[in-house]
N, C-alpha and C positions, 0 to 999 in steps of 0.2 A: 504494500500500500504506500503511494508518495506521498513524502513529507510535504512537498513542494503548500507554499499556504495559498489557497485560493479566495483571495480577496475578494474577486469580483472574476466575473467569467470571460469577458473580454482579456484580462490582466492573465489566469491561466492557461486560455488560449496561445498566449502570444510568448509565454514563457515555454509552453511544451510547444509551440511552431519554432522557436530559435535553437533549444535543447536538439531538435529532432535533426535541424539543419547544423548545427554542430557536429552530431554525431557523424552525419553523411560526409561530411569534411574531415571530419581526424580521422575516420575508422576506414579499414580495407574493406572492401567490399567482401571479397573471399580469400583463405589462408594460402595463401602462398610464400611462397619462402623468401621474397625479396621486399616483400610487406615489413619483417619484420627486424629491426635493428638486435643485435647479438652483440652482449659485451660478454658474454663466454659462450661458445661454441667449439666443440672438439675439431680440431683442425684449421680454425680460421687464424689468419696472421697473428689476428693482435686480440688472442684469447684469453682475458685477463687472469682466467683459474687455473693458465698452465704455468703461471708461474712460478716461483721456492717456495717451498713447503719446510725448507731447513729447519728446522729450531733447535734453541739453546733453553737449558734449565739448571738450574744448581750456581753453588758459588766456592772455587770455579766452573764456570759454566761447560755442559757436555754435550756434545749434537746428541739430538733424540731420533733415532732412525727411520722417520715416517719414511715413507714409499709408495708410491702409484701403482696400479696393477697396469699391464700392458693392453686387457682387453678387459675391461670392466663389466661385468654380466648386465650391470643397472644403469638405469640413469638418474641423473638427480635435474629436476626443474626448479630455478630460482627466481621469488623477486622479491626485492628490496625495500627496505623502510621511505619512512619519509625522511629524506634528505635533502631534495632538489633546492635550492637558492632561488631558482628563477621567482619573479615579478608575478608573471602570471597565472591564473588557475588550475592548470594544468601543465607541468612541464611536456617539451618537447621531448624532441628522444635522441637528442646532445648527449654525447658520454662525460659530461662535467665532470671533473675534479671529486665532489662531495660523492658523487657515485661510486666512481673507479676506488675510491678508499671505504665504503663501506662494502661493495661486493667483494675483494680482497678482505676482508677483514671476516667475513660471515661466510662466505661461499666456497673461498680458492681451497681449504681444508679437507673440502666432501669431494675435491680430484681424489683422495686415498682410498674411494668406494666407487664413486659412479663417475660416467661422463658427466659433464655439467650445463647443461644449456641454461645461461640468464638473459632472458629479453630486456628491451630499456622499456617502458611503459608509460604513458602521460598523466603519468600520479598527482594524486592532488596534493598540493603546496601546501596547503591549511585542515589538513583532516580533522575531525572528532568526531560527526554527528551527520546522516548522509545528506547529502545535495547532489546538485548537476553534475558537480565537479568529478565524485567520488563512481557515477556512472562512468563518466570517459574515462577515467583509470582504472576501471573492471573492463569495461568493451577493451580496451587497448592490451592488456593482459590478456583476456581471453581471446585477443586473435592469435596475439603470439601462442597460447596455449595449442588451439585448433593448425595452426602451421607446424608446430612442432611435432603432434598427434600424426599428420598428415606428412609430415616430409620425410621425419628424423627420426620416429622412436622406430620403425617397426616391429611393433610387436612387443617389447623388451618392458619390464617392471620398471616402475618409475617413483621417484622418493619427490615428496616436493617440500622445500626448505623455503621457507620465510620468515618475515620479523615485520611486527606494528603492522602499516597500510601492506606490507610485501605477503603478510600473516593473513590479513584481515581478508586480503583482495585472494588468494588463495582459500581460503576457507570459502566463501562463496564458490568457488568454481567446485571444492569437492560438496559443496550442498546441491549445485545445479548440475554441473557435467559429468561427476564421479557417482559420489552414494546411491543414486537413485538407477544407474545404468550396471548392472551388474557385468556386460563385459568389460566394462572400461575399470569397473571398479576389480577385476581378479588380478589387474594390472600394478594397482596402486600396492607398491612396498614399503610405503610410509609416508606421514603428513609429519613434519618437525615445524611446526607454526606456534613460537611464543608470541606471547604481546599481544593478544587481540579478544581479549574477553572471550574466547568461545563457551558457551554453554552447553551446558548436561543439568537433568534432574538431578536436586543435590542426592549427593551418596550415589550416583550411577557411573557407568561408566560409559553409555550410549542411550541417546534420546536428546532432545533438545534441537542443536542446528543439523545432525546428521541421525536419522535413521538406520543407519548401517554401519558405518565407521566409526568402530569403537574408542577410548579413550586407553592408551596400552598398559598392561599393568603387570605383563612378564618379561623376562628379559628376553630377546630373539623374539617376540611378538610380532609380526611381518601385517600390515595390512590394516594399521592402527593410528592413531594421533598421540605424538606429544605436543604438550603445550603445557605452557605455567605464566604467572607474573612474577617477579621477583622483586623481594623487598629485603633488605637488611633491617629486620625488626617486623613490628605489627604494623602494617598498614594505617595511616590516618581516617578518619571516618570519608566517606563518600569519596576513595579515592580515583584516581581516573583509571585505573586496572585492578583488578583480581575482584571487581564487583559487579555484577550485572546489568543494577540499579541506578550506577551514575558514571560519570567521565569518559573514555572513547566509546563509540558507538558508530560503527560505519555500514549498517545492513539495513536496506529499503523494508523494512519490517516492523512493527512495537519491539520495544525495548522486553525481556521477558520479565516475569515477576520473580523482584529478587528473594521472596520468601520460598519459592517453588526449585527456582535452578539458581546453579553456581558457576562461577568459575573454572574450567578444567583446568587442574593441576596434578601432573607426572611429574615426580623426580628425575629427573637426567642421569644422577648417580646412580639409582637402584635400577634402571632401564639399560643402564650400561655396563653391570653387574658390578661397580664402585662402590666403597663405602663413599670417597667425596669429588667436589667436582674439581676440575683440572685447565684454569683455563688457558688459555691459549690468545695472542696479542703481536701481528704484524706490526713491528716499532718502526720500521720504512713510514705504513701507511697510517700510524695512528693520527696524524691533522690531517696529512693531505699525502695526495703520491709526490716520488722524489721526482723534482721538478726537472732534472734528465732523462728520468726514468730507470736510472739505474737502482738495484736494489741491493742493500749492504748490510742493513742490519737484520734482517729477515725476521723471523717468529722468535720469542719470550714466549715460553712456558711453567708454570708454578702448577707441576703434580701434586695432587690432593691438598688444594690450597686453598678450598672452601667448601664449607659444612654446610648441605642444605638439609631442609624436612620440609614438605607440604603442611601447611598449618591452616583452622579455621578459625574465627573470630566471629561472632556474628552472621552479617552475609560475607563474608567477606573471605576466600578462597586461592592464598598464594604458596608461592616459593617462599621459604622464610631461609636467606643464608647470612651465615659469616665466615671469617676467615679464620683458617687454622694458626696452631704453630707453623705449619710447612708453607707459609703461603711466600711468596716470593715477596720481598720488600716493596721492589719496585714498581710491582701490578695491583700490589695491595694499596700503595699511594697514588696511582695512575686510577685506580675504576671508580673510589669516590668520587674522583673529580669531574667524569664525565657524566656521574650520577646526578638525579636529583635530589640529594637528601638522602632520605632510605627505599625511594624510590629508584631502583638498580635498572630500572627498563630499559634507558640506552646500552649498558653493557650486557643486558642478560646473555645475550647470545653468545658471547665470547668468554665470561665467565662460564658457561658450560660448553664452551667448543669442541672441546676434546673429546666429551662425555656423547656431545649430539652424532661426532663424526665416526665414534663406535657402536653406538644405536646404530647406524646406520648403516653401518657395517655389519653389526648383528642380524639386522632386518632384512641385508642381502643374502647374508650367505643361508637364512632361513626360506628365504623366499625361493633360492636359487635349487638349494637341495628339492623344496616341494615342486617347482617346476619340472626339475628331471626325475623325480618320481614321477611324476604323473605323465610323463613321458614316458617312462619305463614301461609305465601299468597298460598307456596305449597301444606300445607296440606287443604286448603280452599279448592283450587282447587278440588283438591281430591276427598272431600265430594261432591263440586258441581257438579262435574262430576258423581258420586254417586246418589245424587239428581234427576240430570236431566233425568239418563237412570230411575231409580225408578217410574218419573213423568209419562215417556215417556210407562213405561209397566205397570203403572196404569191405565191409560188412555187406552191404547190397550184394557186393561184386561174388562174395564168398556164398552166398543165399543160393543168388542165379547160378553158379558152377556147379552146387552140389544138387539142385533140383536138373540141371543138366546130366548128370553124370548120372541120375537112378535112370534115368530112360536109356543113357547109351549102355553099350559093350565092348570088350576085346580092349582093345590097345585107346580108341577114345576115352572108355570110359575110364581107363589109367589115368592117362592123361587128365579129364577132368577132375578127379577126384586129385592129382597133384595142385593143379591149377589151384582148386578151392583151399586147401591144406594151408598155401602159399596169403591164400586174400584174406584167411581166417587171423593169419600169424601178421599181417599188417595191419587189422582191423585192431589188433591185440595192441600192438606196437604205437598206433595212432591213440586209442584209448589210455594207455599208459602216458604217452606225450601232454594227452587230455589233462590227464590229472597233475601231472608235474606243473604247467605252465595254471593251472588252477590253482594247485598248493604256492607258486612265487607270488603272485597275484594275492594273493589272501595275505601273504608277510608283508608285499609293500605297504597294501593297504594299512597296515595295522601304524605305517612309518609315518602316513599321512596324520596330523594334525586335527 
């Protein structure tokens, strides 16, 4: 239902005639691939998430051995918070500066699990509450999604990683494009979307904005949502996250009743089988990228260098972390700062970088084993189906030679009577095959989930 206020009828008219001619102006008409601008794409020149992945931890500091896989089973789909500087309602799909150092900073990490496609998108400048604005940064999202679907993924499990508007405008696409289409949804190997209020009946772990896609709550969980708000401490009353009731709201809908639903909140550490979270901090791109481009100082890591618990108050439904003994001095005095208070929203995501890039990894290589079982199980099938007709025409074969052989004599009736002997012992041979590719079939089964 649109917020949009209708004053007067003339006045709504001409707001949805300008809205509609807007759209027709920034949006492709159909997904194609040259529609849509790519600050990561696997293969293209200037592919922001193939960059270093180095990191240093400890004092003295130790490289920490991340690694890329050569052929990544998954993919991972990205879009971004609200960053954009521009003036206008909408940003363009310019790879400004405040971009290129927050998809680096959230994104380049999840190269150690999946390909990464991030589109650029016309995000609104001013988010909280929906408007015009907040449409043309979903249509523009969803076309790159529908080009992506259409060009690049064939086929292949897909993780989709966002934060605030990149969270929010994601989360709608798995309420409209995903949960509700069960093909499209066997595909989904994960939703990683902090920062965006999603709800669930409180105490559940699915109902609310999605029907189907659950909120994850085992470790290797494949096919689920993480999401949280993060707070160092208890949340203020009517804060702008972790409550349903008041502050961002960006969904053409009522707001839900915050007596009814909550907040989703997953741990990142218990999701990743961690006691704590580990974050993770490109010091190249913490203000801006290096204005050569070259990169020197690469990733700062502090392993288990924050204690989170999912905490309730009220209505009120977050991440509650602090910092350990181990925490690294200098990320510990870096996240306040780019914090609000105890409001940790802007970094949540990098405080649990480490922890979200293992989920992620967990949810592949979950996803990946259930896809080649059930590959296995198809070509089982196959054979047994194979098998069975085989069984079923040896046996025939073996029926007709011996009702042939009581009518003949002499040297035919030898003969058939070897004939049949021969279709009886393949009818045997094929029913034995029966039952073996029956008995595998029944163990996969048991592997499946």
């Amino acid at each position: 239902m649109s917020r949009v206020s209708a004053r007067s009828t003339w006045l709504a008219l001409a707001c949805l005639t300008m809205f509609i001619g807007l759209l027709a102006i920034s949006q492709p008409s159909t997904a194609q691939a040259e529609d849509t601008v790519w600050i990561c794409k696997p293969g293209q020149s200037d592919d922001l998430c193939a960059g270093s992945i180095s990191t240093k931890a400890g004092n003295p500091p130790a490289t920490i051995g991340f690694t890329r896989p050569d052929n990544p089973p998954v993919d991972c789909f990205y879009v971004y918070p609200t960053v954009s500087e521009q003036a206008t309602p909408n940003a363009n799909l310019d790879k400004d500066p405040e971009v290129k150092r927050v998809v680096v900073q959230q994104a380049r990490m999840f190269s150690r699990v999946c390909d990464v496609y991030a589109p650029m998108y016309r995000q609104d400048t001013n988010p909280g509450v929906y408007t015009e604005r907040t449409e043309v940064a979903y249509q523009s999202a969803l076309s790159a999604w529908k080009d992506y679907l259409a060009n690049y993924n064939d086929g292949r499990g897909v993780i989709l990683v966002g934060h605030s508007q990149g969270s929010a405008t994601l989360a709608r696409l798995v309420d409209e494009e995903i949960d509700p289409k069960p093909a499209v949804r066997k595909q989904l190997v994960g939703a990683i979307l902090p920062g965006a209020n999603i709800h669930v009946p409180k105490n559940e772990l699915v109902g609310g904005m999605f029907s189907n896609v659950p909120a994850c709550s085992e470790v290797g969980q494949y096919g689920c949502l993480v999401a949280y708000s993060m707070f160092n401490g208890t949340p203020a009353d009517d804060p702008p996250f972790a409550d349903v009731g008041s502050g961002y709201w960006a969904y053409d809908m009522p707001r839900p009743d915050r007596n009814q639903f909550e907040v989703v909140c997953t741990n990142p550490a218990e999701l990743s089988g961690e006691q704590f979270l580990t974050p993770l901090v490109n010091m190249d791109y913490l203000l801006s990228p290096p204005a050569d481009g070259v990169e020197k100082a690469f990733w700062t890591a502090s392993p288990d260098g924050v204690a989170a618990s999912c905490d309730r108050e009220g209505t009120k439904h977050w991440l509650n972390v602090s910092f350990t003994a181990e925490a690294d001095p200098l990320l510990a005095s870096v996240i306040p700062i780019v914090a609000s208070g105890n409001n940790w929203h802007v970094p949540e995501v990098n405080v649990a970088e480490n922890n979200l890039v293992q989920i992620a990894k967990l949810q592949s290589d979950s996803y990946t084993k259930v896809v080649r079982l059930k590959a296995r199980i198809a070509k089982l099938n196959g054979d047994l189906a194979k098998a069975k007709k085989n069984a079923a025409s040896s046996q025939k074969k073996a029926a007709k030679l011996s009702k042939q052989s009581r009518k003949a004599s002499g040297k035919r009736k030898a003969a058939l009577v070897r004939k049949a002997k021969a279709a009886r012992r393949k009818a045997a041979s094929d029913r034995q095959r029966v039952g073996s590719l029956t008995s595998q079939i029944a163990k996969l089964k048991k592997q499946l989930p």
